[in-house]
LOLOBA-240667 format. One record per residue: y, x, z of N, C-alpha, C in turn; residue in one letter. Coordinates in pm, whole numbers, padded with zeros to 5 digits, always signed. Last residue first. Example, Ala and Ser with C-alpha at 12.3 -4.5 7.8 and 13.67 -1.06 7.14 Angstrom:
2
-00225+01285+00708-00106+01367+00714+00003+01290+00787s/-00569+01319+00780-00450+01230+00780-00330+01320+00780a/
//
This chain:
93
-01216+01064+00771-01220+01091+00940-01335+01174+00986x/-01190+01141+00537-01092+01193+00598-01138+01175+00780x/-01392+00890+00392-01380+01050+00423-01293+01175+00495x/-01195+00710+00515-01358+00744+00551-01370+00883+00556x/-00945+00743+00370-00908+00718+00555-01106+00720+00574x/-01085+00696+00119-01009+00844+00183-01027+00823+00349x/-01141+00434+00120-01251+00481+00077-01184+00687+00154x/-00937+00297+00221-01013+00249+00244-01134+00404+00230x/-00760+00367-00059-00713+00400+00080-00817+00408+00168x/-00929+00227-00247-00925+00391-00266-00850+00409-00130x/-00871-00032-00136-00982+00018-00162-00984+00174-00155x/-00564-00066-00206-00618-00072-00053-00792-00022-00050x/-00571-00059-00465-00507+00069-00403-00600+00079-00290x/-00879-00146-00652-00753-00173-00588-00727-00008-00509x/-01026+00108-00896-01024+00006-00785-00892-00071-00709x/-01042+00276-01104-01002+00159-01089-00946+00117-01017x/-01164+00504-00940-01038+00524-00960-00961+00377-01006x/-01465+00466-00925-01426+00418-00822-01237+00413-00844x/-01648+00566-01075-01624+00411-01084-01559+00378-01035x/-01598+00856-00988-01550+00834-01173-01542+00674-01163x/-01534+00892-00659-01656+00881-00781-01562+00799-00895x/-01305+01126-00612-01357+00987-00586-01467+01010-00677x/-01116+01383-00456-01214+01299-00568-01243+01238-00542x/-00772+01422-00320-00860+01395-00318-00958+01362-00409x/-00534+01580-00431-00545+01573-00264-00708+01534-00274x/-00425+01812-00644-00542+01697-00640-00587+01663-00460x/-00322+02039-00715-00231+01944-00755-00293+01791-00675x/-00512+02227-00703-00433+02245-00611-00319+02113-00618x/-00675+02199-00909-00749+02116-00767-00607+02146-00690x/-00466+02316-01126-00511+02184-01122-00586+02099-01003x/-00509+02587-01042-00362+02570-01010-00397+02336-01055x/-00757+02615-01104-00705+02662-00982-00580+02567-00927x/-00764+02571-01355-00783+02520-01295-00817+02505-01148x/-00593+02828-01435-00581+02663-01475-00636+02556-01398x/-00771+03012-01383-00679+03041-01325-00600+02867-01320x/-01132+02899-01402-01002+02982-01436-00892+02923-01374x/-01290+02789-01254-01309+02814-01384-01251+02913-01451x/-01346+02864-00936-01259+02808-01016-01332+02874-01144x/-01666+02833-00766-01521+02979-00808-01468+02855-00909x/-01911+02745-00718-01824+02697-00627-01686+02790-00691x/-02134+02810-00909-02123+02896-00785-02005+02814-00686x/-02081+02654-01105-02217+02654-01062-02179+02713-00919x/-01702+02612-01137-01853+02671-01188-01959+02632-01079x/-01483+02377-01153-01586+02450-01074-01693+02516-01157x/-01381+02173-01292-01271+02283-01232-01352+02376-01204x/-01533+01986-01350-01510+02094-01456-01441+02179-01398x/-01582+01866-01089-01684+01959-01123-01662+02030-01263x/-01335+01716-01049-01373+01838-00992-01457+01918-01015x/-01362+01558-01255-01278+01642-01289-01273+01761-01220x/-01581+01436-01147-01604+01448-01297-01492+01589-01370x/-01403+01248-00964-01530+01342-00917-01562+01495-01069x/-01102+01215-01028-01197+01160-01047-01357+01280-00980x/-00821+01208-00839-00872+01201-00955-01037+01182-00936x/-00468+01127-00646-00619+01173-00634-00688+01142-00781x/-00192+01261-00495-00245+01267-00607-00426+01281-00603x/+00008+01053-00275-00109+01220-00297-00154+01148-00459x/+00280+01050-00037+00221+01009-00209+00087+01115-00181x/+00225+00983+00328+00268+00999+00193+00236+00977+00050x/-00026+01048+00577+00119+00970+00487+00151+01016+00387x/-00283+01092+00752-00249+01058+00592-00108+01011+00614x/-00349+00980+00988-00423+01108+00941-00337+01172+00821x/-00211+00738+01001-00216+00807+01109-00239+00964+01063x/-00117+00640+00698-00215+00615+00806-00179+00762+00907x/-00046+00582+00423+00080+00567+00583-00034+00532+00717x/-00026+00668+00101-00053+00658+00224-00031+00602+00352x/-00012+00584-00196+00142+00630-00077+00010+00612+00013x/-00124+00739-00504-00143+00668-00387-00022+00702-00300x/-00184+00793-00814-00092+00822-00733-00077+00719-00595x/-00460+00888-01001-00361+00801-00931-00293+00806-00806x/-00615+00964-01287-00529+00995-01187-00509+00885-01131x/-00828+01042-01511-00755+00964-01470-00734+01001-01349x/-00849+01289-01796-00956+01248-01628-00829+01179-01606x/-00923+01421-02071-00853+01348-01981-00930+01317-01875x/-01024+01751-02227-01047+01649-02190-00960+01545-02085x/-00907+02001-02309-00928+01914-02415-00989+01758-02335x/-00859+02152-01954-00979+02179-02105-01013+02052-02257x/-00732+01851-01895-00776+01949-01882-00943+02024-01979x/-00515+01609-01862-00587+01681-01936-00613+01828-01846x/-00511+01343-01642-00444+01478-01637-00562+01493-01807x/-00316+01010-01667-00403+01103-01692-00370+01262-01668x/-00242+00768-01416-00192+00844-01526-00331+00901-01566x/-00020+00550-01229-00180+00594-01277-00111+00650-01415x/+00189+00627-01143+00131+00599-01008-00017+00580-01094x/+00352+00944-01258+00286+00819-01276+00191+00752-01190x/+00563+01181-01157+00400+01112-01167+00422+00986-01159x/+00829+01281-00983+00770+01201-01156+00632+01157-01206x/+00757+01283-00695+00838+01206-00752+00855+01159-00933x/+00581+01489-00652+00498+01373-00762+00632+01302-00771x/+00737+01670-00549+00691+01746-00630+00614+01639-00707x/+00815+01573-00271+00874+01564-00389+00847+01608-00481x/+00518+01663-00130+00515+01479-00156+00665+01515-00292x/+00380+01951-00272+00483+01876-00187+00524+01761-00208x/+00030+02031-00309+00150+01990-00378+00239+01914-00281x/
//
């Protein structure tokens, strides 16, 4: 998704998907690896996107991991910003 493309996102929000919500949040970045807004969600949301095999669920939720820079663990979306920054700039290196 193109950084102007969250200009209306909510810096925390929800997505629905399949009748269920998963929390969001809208992060700015500004690390070396990383700049900008991204949209990251919850672990919980990646594994409904997914079947057993690793294939999208459907077409929906194709077009939903494509919206999703990064998962976190489900305890972790709380957290301060600088934390979830903290926790990407890891996995990212």
């Amino acid at each position: 998704m193109r950084h102007d493309d969250l200009d209306d996102v909510e810096d925390i929000g929800l997505l629905r998907f399949e009748g269920e919500d998963y929390p969001t949040r809208l992060i700015a970045f500004d690390l070396p690896e990383i700049s900008g807004k991204h949209l990251i969600s919850v672990d919980s949301l990646d594994v409904a996107l997914m079947t057993k095999d690793g294939c999208y669920v459907s077409e929906e939720a194709r077009a939903v991991d494509e919206k999703i820079f990064v998962y976190v663990p489900d305890k972790m979306i709380d957290a301060e910003e600088n934390t979830l920054i903290q926790y990407v700039k890891e996995m990212v290196a």
